[in-house]
BAMAR-712594 format. One record per residue (C-alpha): residue in three letters; x, y, z. Coordinates in steps of 0.001 Angstrom, whole numbers, plus 500000, padded with zeros to 6 digits. Example, Ala and Ser with C-alpha at 12.3 -4.5 7.8 and 13.67 -1.06 7.14 Angstrom:
<nodes>
ALA512300495500507800SER513670498940507140
</nodes>
This chain:
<nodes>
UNK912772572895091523UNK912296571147094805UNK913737568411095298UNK911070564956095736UNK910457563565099172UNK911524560275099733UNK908440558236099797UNK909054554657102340UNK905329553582103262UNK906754550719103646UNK908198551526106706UNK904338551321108121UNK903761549182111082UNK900519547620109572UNK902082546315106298UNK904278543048107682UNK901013542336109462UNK898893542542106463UNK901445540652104146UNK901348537837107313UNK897525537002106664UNK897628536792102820UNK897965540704101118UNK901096541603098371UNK903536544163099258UNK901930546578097030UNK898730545706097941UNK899233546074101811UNK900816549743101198UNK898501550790099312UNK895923549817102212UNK897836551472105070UNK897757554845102942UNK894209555687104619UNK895620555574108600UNK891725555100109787UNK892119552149107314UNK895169551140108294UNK894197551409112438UNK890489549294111500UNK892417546257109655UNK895223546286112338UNK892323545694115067UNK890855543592112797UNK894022541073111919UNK894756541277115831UNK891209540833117097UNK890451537596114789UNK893835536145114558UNK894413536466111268UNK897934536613111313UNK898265532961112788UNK896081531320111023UNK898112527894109824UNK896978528615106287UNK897269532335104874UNK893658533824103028UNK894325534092099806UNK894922537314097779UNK891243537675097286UNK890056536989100803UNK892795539175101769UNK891787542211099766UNK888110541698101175UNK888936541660104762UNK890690545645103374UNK887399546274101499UNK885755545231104993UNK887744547983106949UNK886711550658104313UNK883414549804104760UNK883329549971108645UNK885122553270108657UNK882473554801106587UNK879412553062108506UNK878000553478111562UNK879028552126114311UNK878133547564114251UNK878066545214116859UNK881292543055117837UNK879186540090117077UNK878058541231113375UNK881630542157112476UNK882989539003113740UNK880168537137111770UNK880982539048108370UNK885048538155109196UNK883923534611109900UNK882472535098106098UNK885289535921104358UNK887539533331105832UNK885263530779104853UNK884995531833101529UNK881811532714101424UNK881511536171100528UNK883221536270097254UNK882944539933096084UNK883552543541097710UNK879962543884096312UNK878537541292099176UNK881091542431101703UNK879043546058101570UNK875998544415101436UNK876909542394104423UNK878034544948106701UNK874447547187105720UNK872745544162106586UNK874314543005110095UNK873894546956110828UNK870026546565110499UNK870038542966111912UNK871639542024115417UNK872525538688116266UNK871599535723116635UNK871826536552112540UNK869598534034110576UNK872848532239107969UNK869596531590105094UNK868252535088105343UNK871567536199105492UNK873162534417102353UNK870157535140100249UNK870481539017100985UNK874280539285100261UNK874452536445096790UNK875969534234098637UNK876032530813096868UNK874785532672094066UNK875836531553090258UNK874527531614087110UNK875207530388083548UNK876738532202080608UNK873335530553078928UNK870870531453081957UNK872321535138081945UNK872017535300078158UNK868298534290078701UNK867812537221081163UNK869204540006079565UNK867119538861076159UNK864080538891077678UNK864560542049079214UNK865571543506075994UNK862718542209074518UNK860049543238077446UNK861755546714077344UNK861298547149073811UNK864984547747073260UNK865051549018069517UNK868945548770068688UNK872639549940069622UNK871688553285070663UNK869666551885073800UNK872711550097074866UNK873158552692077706UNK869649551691079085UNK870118548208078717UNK872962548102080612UNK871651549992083447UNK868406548354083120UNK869652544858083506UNK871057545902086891UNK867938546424087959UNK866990542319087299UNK866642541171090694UNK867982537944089701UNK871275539723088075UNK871859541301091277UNK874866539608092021UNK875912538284088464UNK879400540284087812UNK879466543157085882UNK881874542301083613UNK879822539475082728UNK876762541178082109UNK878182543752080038UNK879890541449077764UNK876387539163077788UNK874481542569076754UNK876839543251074098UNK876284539835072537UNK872544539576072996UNK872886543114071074UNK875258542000068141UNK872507538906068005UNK869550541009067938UNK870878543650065973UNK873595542973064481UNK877575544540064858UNK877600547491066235UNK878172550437063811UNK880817552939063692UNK880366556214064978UNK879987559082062571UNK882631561445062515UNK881959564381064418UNK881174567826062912UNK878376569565061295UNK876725568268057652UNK875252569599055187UNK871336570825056231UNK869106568521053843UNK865583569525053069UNK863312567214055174UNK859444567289055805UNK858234570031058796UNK859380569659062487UNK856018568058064542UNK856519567558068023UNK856009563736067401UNK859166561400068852UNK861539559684066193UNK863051556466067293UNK865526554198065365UNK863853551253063803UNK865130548209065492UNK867594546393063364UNK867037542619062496UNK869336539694063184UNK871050539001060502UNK868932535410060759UNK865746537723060075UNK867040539171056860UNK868111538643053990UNK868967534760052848UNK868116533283056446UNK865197535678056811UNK863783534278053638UNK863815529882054448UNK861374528108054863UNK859387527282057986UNK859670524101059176UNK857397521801057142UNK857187524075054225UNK859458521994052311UNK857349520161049849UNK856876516397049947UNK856226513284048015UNK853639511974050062UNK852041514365052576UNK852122511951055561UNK855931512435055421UNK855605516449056454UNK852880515564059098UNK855659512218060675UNK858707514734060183UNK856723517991062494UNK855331515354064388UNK858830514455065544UNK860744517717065652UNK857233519721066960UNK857615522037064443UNK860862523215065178UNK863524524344063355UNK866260521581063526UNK870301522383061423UNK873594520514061399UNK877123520945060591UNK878072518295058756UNK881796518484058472UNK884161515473056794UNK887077514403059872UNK890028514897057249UNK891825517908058495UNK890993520972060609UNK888712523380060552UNK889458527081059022UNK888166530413059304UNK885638529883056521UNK884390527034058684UNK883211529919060996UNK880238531143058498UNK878884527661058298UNK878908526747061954UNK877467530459062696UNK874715529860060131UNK873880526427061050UNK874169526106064930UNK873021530331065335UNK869916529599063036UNK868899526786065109UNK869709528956068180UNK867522531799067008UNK864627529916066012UNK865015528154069560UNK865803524628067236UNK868436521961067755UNK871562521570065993UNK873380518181065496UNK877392518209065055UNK877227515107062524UNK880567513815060837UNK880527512963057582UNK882638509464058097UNK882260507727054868UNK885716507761053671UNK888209505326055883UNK890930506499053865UNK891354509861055368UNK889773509982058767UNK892044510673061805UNK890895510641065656UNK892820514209066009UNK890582515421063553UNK887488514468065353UNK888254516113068529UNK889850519073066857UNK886178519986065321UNK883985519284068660UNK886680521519069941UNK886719524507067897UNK882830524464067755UNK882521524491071341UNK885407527230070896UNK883092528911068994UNK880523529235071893UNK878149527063070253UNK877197523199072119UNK875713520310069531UNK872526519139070753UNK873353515607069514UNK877626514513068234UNK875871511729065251UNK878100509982062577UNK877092509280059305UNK878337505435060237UNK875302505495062982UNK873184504424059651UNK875615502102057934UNK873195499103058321UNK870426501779057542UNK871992503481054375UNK872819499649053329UNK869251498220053769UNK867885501534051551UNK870675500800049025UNK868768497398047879UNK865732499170048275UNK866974501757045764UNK868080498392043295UNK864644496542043877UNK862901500265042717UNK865121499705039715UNK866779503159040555UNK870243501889041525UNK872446498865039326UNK876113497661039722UNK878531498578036916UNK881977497180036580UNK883543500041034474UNK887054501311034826UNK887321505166036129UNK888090505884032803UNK885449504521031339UNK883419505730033575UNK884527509274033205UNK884423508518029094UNK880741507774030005UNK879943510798031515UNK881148512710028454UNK884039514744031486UNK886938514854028850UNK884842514822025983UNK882176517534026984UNK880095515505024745UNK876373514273026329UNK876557511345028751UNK875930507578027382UNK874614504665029312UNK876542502341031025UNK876761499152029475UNK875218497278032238UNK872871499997033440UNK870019497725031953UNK871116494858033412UNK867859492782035557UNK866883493704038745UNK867921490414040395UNK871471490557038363UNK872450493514040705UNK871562492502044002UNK873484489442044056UNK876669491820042551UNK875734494393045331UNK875737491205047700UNK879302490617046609UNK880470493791047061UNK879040493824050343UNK880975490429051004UNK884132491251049667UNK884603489430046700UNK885467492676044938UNK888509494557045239UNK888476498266044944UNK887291499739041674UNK886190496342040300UNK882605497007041368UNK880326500385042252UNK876720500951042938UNK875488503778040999UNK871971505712040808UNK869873505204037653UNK869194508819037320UNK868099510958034260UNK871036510752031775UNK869078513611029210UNK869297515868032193UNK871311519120031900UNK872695518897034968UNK876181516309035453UNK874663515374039025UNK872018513409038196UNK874220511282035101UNK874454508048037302UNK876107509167040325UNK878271506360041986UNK876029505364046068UNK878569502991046963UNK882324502156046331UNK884514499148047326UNK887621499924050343UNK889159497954051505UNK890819500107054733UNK889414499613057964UNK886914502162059422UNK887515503668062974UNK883906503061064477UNK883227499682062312UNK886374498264062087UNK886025495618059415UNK882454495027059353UNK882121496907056109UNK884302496495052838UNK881737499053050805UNK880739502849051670UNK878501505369050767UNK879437508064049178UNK878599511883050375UNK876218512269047081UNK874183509144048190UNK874843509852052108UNK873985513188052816UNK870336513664051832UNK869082510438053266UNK871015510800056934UNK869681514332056953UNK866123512815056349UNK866514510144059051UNK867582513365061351UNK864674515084060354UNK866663518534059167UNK864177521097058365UNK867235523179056547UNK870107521774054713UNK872348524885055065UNK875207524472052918UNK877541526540050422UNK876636527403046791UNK879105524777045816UNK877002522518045891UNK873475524351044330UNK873743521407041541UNK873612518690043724UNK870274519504045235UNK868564518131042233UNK870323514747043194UNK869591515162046106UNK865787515844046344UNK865513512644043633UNK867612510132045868UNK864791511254048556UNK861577510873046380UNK863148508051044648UNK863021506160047953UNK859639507902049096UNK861170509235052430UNK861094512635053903UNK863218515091052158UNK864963518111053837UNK864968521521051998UNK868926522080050687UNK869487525729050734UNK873174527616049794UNK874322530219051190UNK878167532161049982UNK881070530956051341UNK883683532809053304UNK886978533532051565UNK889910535666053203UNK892103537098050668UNK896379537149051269UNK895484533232052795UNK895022529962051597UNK892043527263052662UNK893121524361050852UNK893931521161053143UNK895976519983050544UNK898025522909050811UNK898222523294053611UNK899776520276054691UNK902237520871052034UNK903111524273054018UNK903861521933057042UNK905189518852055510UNK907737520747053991UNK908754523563057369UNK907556526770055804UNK905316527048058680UNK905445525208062503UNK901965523326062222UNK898147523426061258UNK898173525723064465UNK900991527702063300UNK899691531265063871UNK900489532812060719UNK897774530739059041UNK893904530824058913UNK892824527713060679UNK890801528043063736UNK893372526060065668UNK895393528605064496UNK893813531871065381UNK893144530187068691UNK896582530273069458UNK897245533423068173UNK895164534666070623UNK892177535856068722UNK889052535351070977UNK885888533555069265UNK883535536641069801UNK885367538513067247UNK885523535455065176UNK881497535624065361UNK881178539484065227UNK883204539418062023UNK881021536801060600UNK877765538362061434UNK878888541492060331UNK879151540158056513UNK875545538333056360UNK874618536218054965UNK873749535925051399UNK874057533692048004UNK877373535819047106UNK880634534492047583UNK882291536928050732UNK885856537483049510UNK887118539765052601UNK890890541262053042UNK893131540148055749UNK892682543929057422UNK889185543802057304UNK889361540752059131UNK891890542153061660UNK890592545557061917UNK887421543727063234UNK889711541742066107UNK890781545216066944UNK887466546972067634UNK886692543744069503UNK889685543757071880UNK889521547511071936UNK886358547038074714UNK887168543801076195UNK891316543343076847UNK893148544699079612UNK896243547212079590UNK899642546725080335UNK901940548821080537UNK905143546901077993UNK908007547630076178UNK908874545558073090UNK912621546938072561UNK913822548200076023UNK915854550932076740UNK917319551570080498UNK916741555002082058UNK918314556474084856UNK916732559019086593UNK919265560828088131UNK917961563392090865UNK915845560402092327UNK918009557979095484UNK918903554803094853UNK916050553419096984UNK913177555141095703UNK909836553568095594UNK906624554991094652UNK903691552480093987UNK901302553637091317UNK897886552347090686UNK896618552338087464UNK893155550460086104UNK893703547702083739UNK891269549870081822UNK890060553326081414UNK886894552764080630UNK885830549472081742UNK885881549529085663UNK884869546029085884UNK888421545093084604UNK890130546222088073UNK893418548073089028UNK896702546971089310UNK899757548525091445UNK903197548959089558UNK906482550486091072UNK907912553664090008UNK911598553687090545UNK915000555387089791UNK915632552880086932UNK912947552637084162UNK913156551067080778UNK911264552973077934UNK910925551722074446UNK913890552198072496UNK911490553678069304UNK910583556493072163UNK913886558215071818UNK916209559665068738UNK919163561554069147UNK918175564023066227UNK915013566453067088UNK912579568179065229UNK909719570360065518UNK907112567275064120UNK908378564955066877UNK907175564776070481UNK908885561788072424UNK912269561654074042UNK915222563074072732UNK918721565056074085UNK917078567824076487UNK913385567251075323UNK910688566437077993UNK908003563748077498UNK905599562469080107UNK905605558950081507UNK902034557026080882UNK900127557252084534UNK903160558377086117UNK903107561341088788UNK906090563431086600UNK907619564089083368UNK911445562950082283UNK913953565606080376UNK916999563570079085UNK920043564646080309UNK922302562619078579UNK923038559224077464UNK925731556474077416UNK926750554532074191UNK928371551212073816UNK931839551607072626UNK931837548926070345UNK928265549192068102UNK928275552969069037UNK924698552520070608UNK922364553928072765UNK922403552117075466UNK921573554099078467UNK919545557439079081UNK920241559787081967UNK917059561728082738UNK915930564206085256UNK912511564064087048UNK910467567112087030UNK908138568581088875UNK904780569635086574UNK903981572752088573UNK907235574385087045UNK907184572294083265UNK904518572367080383UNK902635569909080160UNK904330567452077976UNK903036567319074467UNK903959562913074066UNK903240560473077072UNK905278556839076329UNK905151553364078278UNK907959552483080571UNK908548549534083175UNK910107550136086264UNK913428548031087832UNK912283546730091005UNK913128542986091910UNK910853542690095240UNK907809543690093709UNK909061541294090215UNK909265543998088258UNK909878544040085319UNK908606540789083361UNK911087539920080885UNK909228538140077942UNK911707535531076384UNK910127535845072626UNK907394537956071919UNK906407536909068392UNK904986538904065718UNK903226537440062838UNK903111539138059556UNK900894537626056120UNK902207534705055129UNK902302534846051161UNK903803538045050009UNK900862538818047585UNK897104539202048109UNK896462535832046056UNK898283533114046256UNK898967531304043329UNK899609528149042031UNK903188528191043314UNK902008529231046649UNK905093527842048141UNK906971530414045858UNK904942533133046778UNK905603532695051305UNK907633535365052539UNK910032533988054510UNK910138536981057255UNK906826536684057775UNK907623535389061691UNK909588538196063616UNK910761536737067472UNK911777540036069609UNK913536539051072768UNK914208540672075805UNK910680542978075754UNK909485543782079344UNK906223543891080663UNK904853545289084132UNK904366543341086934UNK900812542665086929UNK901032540436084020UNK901290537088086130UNK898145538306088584UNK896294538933085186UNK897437535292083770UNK896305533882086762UNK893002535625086919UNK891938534986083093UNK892890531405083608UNK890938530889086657UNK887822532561084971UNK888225531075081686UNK888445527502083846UNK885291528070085741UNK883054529619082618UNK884515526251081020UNK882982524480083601UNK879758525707083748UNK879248525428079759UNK880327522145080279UNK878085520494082541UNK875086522373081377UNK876112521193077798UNK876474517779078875UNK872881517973080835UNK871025519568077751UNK872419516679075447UNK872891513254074862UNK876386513435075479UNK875844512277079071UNK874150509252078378UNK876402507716076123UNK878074504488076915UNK881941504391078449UNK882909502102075644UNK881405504611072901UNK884564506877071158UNK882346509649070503UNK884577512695071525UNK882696514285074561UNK882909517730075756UNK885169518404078846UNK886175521701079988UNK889361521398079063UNK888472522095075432UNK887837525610076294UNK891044526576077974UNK894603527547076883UNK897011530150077657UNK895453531891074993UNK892726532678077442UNK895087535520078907UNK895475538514076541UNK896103541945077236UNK896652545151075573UNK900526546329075436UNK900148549867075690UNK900730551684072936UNK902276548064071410UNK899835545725070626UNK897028543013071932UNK898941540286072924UNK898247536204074076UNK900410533980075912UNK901449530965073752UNK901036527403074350UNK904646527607073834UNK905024529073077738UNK905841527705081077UNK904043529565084074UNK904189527872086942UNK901911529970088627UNK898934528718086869UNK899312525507087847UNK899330526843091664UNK896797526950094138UNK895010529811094831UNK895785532203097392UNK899651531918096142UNK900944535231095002UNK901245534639091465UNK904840535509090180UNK907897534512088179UNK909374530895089064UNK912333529205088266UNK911832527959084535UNK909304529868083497UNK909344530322079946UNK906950533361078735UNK906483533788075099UNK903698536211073992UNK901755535715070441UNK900956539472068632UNK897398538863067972UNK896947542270065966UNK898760545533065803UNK897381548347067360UNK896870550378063912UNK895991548551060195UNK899947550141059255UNK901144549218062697UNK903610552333062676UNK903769554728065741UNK903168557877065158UNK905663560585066291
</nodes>
């Protein structure tokens, strides 16, 4: 076997002058490889003074002006003038993408100077940008004028929408996720693939040389329970002037809320009703209101108002208006005496009990009158005065409706409209010592919002009878309630009550501890929204109760981040290698794409070096003829690595008796098999900051050791259901990838916001009002950078970590600083039984 040359492009002239005017190491030997390349940029650098410039490009400006020198090598021959002008371009930042830097230098070859700067930027995007919304808008029309029919077209889409000339210079990775979700919208989640092979022949009708095409798929708001509602105004009315006032205000549009109560944080269930609500509104081109339920003083919190704006916008979805139900206090108040004076609504002064006794709840016998249900008219304002005025302590006095006690149904026996508390309200303060309950709340706020659909769970089917009298009783227009199924996840719990017992008591770290089910949880886990909404979607929607296993739930994160994460090369348990016929200073940089089938995602450049670390599940002292990774004198490739490693030997520690060290030979594949196994390795190489040690990667396994938890849930959590693995290694491109998902993640969160805050009422409102607003910051966290440990996991950085490089200024070389902290979140396993396979 012939021995490796020693590779040293380092050594290159060109590469100290590239790394002076902004490039990596890596970065500028990879560039020098080409020497026409290398010879342009050097004339280049020299020509422009690039390399004394008081402030450096940054990486990105850097890697253009290389781009720049590819392109000039290939084109004919420009004018001095026209390449100065396109270097002039990049240093000011405005051409952004190698995609403009070609289209610059093609247009500077067909135009010579003086160069027009308007024609110019408007030929090569620059200055261009677009909206996550305004792209969405595109691409759906064009599916639409294109007669798209479903997910087997996605191939022309894609390549269709390129030819927008308005999309021109949106970015591709953009577009292709934004043409995925107009599909999963229009269509529905994307099917999986048959298995291949041939079946069975089944008798069909005689070939004709007519075309078949797949009939296009509805929405899942075209089918089904949301396909069957109403249209707006087709809910019945007492009086017909009310429909004609009610379309004469929303213009016959469809108009939803989400109506949740601010007493604890939103869960994954939480996800079907703000998909149903805010994405029916959004199909039907409506408005949806984010209205909190704030009737209940007692157990309201401010950190529970800004946690739900936040996971909604997490979501992807923007209210059109943030109401209260405390926006109609006077207004709820002023129909309350309305409701007395219509003899529909009287003050009783019973205990609970007797109350409850009343009712016939412990009895099960029919319900009985109140004793002062019958008392006059006038009697019962002045007590509903008092109430209102404090001279009532709680429980002494409630306002109930004079419903129909021979009625089958408990929720129309007298239901209580208005209850004595005494505890101060966070919007009102003191103003009010009575509030409205939800049963007497809900109907009539959602009638002065003008709701065309009450979307709500089946929970509540039996309170639509209350609530469609409470509405006619006071002759005002009266919303359609429709339920829909609610979203269970089995192996979990949903309960706010216990879950606060979970944390009040240590079994888990918080309500965003993420080993639970909240949305503040997955967040931080790592799981992006999309799959939250693809999962959803994928269920429909119907009047059944969805009771879903945890690993349906997860396999659907998988197939999500199977498309969209990028790869890392990382190894959870490391184990050093020492490749022994390679010199001590051996450096070979590899490039490898952050994904193999998504180009958009980019490359990255890792070392290759004498000392690797593998993953210490990649080797076993005892072979067999079933297992194909690394053992005494087997051979196994290295993932995107130029040769295969045989293992020598290996070193033990004297004390445990160990493996702590493999001695390995390179080889060179002309005179070796191919190797049946490839694994994932990181290579030792300080300059380049390889590798990245992670300080805890964490692995979450389900909480509660059975499938439903029971009564004694806090019996049933197993307590290794956290695993922290220290010490795992990841390559070096982790902290450019941090940096970059950040960065995008900040800038799409800044564009959502201000078009969000344009497009609502939001921006209007007063300094002094407490209405939580939406600010960028809501949509970004470290969980924004995930990736893809190869043959590992999907993994998200925790809020847990210090980088200090995200914090940095652009144009910094993004790498490890002094007190860094890196902990990594497992935000699904790779396989449902999350064992490798030999």
């Amino acid at each position: 076997m012939s021995k490796p040359a020693k590779a040293d492009p380092a050594a290159d002239p060109v590469v100290p002058l590239l790394k002076s005017i902004g490039l990596s190491q890596a970065k500028a030997i990879e560039a020098v490889k080409s020497p026409k390349i290398a010879a342009e940029l050097k004339d280049i650098v020299e020509t422009y003074g690039l390399h004394t410039r008081a402030e450096k490009l940054d990486d990105k400006q850097a890697s253009l002006v290389v781009a720049l020198a590819g392109q000039l090598v290939k084109s004919d021959p420009i004018a001095e003038d026209g390449r100065a002008y396109v270097v002039q371009r990049i240093v000011d930042a405005r051409l952004k993408t190698v995609e403009q830097v070609t289209a610059a230098v093609k247009y500077v070859e067909s135009h010579p100077a003086p160069i027009d700067d308007a024609d110019f930027d408007k030929d090569c995007g620059v200055g261009f940008s677009i909206t996550p919304a305004e792209l969405y808008e595109q691409i759906a029309k064009f599916t639409t004028d294109a007669a798209i029919a479903g997910w087997s077209s996605l191939g022309q889409a894609m390549s269709g929408v390129r030819t927008i000339p308005e999309l021109r210079w949106a970015n591709t990775l953009e577009i292709k996720n934004t043409v995925e979700k107009v599909f999963n919208d229009k269509f529905g989640a994307k099917e999986a693939a048959k298995p291949k092979g041939k079946e069975p022949k089944k008798p069909g009708p005689a070939k004709t040389d007519a075309p078949t095409t797949e009939p296009p798929r509805k929405s899942v708001f075209e089918e089904g329970f949301l396909g069957a509602l109403h249209k707006p105004g087709g809910n019945p009315q007492i009086r017909p002037e009310l429909r004609e006032q009610h379309l004469a205000v929303t213009g016959g549009k469809v108009f939803t809320r989400f109506p949740p109560e601010p007493n604890g944080y939103l869960h994954i269930g939480h996800s079907k009703a703000i998909f149903v609500s805010f994405g029916y509104a959004a199909h039907h081109g409506g408005k949806c209101y984010l209205r909190y339920d704030d009737t209940n003083p007692e157990k309201e919190e401010a950190q529970y108002f800004e946690s739900i704006l936040e996971m909604v916008r997490w979501l992807g979805f923007e209210p059109w208006k943030i109401t209260y139900s405390s926006d109609y206090f006077q207004r709820l108040y002023e129909l309350a005496v309305e409701l007395v004076k219509r003899d529909k609504a009287y003050v009783c002064h019973c205990t609970q009990e007797e109350i409850k006794a009343s009712r016939g709840e412990k009895s099960g016998q029919l319900p009985k009158a109140c004793v002062h249900r019958t008392r006059p008219i006038s009697e019962s304002l002045v007590e509903f005065e008092k109430m209102k005025d404090g001279f009532y302590r709680p429980k002494e006095a409630n306002l109930r409706m004079k419903q129909d006690l021979e009625d089958g149904n408990p929720q129309m026996w007298d239901l209580t409209a208005y209850r004595v508390l005494e505890t101060p309200h966070h919007r009102t303060h003191d103003k009010w010592k009575i509030y409205p309950t939800y049963d007497y709340t809900h109907c009539l706020v959602d009638s002065f919002e003008n709701i065309s659909h009450s979307l709500c769970t089946t929970e509540f089917v039996a309170s639509r009878q209350s609530y469609e009298w409470l509405c006619d009783a006071l002759e005002v227009y009266k919303p359609r309630q429709s339920e829909f199924g609610r979203l269970n996840l089995e192996g979990t719990i949903m309960s706010k009550r216990k879950i606060l017992a979970l944390v009040q008591k240590g079994y888990v770290s918080g309500w965003d501890d993420p080993r639970l089910y909240t949305l503040i949880a997955l967040r931080r886990r790592g799981v992006p929204p999309g799959a939250i909404l693809s999962f959803v979607s994928s269920l429909g929607v119907s009047t059944a109760v969805s009771s879903i296993e945890l690993a349906r739930f997860e396999q659907n994160v998988r197939s999500y981040l199977e498309g969209t994460a990028p790869r890392l090369l990382m190894v959870l348990r490391p184990l050093k290698v020492t490749i022994e016929n390679l010199p001590e200073d051996y450096l070979l940089m590899v490039e490898k794409p952050l994904h193999p089938k998504v180009a958009a995602l980019g490359t990255t450049t890792i070392p290759f070096t004498r000392t690797i670390y593998i993953d210490a599940d990649d080797f076993r002292l005892e072979d067999s003829k079933d297992y194909f990774r690394l053992a005494p004198g087997k051979t196994v490739g290295l993932f995107q690595a130029p040769h295969p490693i045989t293992c020598t030997s290996y070193k033990t520690d004297p004390v445990s008796g160990q493996v702590i060290e493999l001695i390995c030979h390179m080889e060179d594949l002309a005179q070796v098999k191919k190797p049946k196994a490839f694994i994932q390795w990181v290579a030792e190489h300080a300059p380049s900051g390889s590798p990245v040690r992670v300080d805890e990667a964490r692995i979450f396994h389900q909480l509660f050791k059975s499938d439903q938890p029971s009564s004694d849930f806090l019996d049933d959590v197993d307590p290794n259901s956290l695993e922290v693995v220290r010490g795992a290694m990841v390559e070096t491109g982790f902290f450019s990838l941090a940096k970059r998902s950040l960065n995008e993640a900040r800038r799409e969160g800044k564009e959502r916001t201000e078009k969000a805050l344009k497009d609502s009422a939001q921006a209007a409102a007063s300094p002094e009002d407490d209405t939580p607003r939406a600010t960028s910051e809501q949509l970004v966290g470290n969980e924004c950078i995930r990736f893809q440990g190869l043959r590992v996991a999907y993994f998200a950085v925790d809020k847990d970590s210090r980088l200090a490089c995200l914090d940095e200024a652009d144009g910094v070389e993004p790498t490890r600083k002094q007190g860094d902290y890196v902990v990594l979140n497992r935000i699904v396993s790779l396989k449902e039984d999350s064992g490798k396979a030999a």
